[in-house]
N, C-alpha and C positions, 0 to 999 in steps of 0.2 A: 234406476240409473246410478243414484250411489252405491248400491249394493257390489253392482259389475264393475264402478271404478276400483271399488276398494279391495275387491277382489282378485284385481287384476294386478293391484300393486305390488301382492309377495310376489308374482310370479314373475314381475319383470326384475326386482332384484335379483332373487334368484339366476334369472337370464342371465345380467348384466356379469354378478359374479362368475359364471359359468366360463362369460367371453374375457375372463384375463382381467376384471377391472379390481382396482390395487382395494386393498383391504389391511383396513387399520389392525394396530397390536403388535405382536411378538413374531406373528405371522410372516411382516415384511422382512422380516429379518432374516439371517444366513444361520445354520447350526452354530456356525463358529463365535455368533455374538456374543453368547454368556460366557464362553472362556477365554474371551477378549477382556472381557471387564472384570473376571479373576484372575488374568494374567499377575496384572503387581500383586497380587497376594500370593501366589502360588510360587514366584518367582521370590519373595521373600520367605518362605513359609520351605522350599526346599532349600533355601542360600542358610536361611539358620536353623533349621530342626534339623531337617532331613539328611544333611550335609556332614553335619555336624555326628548323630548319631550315629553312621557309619565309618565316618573319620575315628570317632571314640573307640568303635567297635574295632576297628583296624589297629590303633595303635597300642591296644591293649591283650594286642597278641604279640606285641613285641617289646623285646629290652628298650624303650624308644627315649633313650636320653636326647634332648635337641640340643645340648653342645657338641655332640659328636656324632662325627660323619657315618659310622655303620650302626645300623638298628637292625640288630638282628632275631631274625623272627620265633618265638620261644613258645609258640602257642599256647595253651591254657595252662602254662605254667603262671603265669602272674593271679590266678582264678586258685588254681592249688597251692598258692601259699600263702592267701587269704584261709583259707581252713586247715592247714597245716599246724600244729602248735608249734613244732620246730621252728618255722619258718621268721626273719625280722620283722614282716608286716602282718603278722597275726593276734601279738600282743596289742600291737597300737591302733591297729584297726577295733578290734572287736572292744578296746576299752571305749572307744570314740561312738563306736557306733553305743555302746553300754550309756556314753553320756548323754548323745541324744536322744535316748530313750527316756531316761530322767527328766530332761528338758520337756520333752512332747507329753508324759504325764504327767506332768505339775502344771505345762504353763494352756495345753488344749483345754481342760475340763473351766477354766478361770475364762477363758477368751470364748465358750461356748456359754458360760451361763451371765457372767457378768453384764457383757454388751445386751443381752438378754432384758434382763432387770432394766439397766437404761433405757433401751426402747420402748420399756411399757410404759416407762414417766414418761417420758419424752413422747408418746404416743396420746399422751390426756393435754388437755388444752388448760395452759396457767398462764399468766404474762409471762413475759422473755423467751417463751419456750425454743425460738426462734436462735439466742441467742445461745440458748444451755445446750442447745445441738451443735452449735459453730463450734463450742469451747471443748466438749466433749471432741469432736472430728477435728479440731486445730493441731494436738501432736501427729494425726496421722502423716499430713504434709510434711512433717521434717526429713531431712534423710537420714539415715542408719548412724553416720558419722556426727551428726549432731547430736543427733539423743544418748550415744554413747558417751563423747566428750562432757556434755554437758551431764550425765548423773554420774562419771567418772568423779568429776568435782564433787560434785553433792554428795557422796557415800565414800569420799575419801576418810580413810580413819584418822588422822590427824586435823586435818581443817577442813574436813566435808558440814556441810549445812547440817542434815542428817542426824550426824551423831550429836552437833552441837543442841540441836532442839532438843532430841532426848535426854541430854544432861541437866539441860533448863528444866525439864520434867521433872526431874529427876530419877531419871532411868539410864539405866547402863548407858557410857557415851564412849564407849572404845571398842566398840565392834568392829571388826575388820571384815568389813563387806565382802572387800573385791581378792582378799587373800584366805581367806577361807572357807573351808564347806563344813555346812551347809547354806552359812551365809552367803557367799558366791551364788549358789542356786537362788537362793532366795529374791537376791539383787537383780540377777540377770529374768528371771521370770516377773518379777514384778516392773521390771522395767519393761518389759518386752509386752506385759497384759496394758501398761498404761499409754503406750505408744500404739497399738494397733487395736485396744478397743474399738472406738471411733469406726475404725470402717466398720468389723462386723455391727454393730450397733446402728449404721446407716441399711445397711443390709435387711437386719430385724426390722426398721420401723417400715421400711418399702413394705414388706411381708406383712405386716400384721396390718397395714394400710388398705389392702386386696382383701381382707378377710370382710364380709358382709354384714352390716349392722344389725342384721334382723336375725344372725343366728344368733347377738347376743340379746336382741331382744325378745328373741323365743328364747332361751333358756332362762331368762330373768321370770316371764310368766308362767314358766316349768316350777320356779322356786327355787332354781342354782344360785349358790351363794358364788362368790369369787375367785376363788380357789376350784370350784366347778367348773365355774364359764373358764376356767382359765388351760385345766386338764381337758374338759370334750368340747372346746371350741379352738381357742389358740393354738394349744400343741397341734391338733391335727392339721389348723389351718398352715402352718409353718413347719410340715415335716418336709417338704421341697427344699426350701429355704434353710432349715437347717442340714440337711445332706448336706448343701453346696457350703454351708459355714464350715460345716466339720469337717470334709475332704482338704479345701482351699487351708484351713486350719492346721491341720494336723501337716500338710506338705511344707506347709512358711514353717513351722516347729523345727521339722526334721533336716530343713535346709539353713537353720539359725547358723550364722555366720560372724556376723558383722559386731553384734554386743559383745561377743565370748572375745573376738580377736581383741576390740576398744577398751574394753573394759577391765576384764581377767586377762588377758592375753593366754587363754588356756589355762591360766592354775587357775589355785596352786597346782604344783607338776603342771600334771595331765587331767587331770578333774573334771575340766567344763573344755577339752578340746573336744569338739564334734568331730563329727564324722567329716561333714562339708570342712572344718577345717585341716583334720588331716588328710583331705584331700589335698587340698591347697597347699599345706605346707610338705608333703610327698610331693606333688607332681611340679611345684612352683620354684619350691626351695630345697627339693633334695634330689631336681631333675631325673625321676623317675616316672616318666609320663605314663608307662605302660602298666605300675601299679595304682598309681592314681587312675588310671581310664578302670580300669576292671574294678576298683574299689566303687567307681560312681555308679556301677553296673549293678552292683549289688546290691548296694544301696536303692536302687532304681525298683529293681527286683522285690526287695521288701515293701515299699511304696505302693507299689501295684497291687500285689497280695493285701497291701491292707485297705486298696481302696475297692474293692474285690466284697472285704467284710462289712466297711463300711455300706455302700448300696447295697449288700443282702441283710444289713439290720434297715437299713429306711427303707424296703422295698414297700409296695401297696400290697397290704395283705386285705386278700379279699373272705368278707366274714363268712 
């Protein structure tokens, strides 16, 4: 008698379902629900990407001054006289871009290894550690304008802090940080590693957190010394993790803005004007929108191609 009831049970679900009766999940719902519920994103997602990238595209086929009324359309001319030498925005371009380059190789390999090193202290368990992770992640939180203003002050060469300590040293105490190269580089790179450590470094300890105790406790019964566990266990556990530091890395470098304008304001001359700032000061203050848009393009173009290298160096190589 149990047997036939119980057996009789699938079959009258089944029935029930057959006759229209409502069934729970994703089921009851219309096609159109999931892109109901990405609607605000996608609606934001074309109002500033997507919008925007074509708007770029478009007005950098044209003379496109917006103080004045006709923008007439010059097609890939603003594109050929970025590679023209003849041309006014080839000198200032390619030295901008020449600076960012100096920037993104001095200050990536520092913001790749340094937050690096913090995360493995910071990763072993001492008192405060709690506390040495706040203070380390506490500049990230400031804005641009503050961390510039304030080491403005501080590497002032007449009454910056800075110089003053190292005279107390007794070491050179008249550097001119923010008016000279290479010190300018020096300043702006070191400002810029002490200010955005912290995240990558919050980044590392998540990563090295995921990494499984027992592969370092098999390698300790292998006889790997530290520097072992540290080559075939860490690195490979953290090649994900570092792609994404060194991509996200290298694009905040190439897009540095904010310390060069506060700090250096470009010099001396032209020294530390970026690329992003000759953009800005082309398209903002020399109302030439249509070489500023194709300068970003290019810019953009190189970005790509090097994020292209980047994931074909971290790929999974299979042994």
């Amino acid at each position: 008698m149990t047997t036939t009831t119980s057996a009789a049970a699938p079959a009258a679900s089944k029935a029930a379902t057959r006759r229209g009766a409502p069934r729970r999940g994703v089921a009851n719902h219309g096609r159109l629900t999931p892109w109901l519920f990405l609607a605000p994103y996608l609606v934001l997602f074309l109002t500033f990407v997507i919008a925007p990238v074509i708007l770029g595209g478009w007005i950098s086929l044209h003379q496109w001054d917006y103080t004045l009324p006709g923008k007439p359309f010059v097609g890939l001319q603003n594109y050929q006289d970025l590679f023209d030498p003849s041309s006014i925005t080839f000198g200032t371009f390619w030295n901008s871009m020449q600076a960012t380059a100096i920037f993104t190789l001095a200050s990536v390999p520092l913001l790749l290894v340094v937050p690096l090193m913090v995360a493995l202290v910071m990763n072993q368990k001492f008192p405060g550690r709690n506390l040495f992770r706040a203070a380390y992640f506490a500049p990230y939180v400031l804005g641009v304008a503050v961390v510039a203003v304030l080491w403005r002050y501080l590497l002032d060469r007449n009454i910056g802090l800075i110089n003053t300590y190292l005279g107390n040293l007794g070491l050179p105490d008249d550097i001119p940080w923010l008016s000279s190269v290479p010190e300018a580089w020096v300043a702006l790179v070191g400002v810029t590693v002490w200010w955005t450590l912290g995240y990558n470094a919050v980044i590392y300890l998540a990563g090295l957190q995921d990494i499984p105790r027992e592969l370092y406790e098999a390698a300790t019964v292998d006889g790997a010394n530290k520097w072992q566990q540290f080559w075939n266990v860490t690195f490979p556990g953290l090649r994900p993790v570092l792609s994404f530091i060194t991509m996200i890395t290298i694009i905040a470098s190439a897009n540095m803005f904010g310390q060069a304008y506060l700090m250096t304001t470009g010099g001396p001359g032209r020294e530390t004007r970026t690329a992003i700032y000759e953009i800005t000061q082309t398209g903002l203050r020399n109302f030439q929108m249509g070489s500023a848009a194709a300068m970003s393009y290019v810019l953009t173009l190189f970005l790509m191609l090097l994020s292209v290298v980047v994931f074909w160096l971290f790929r999974e190589r299979k042994a």
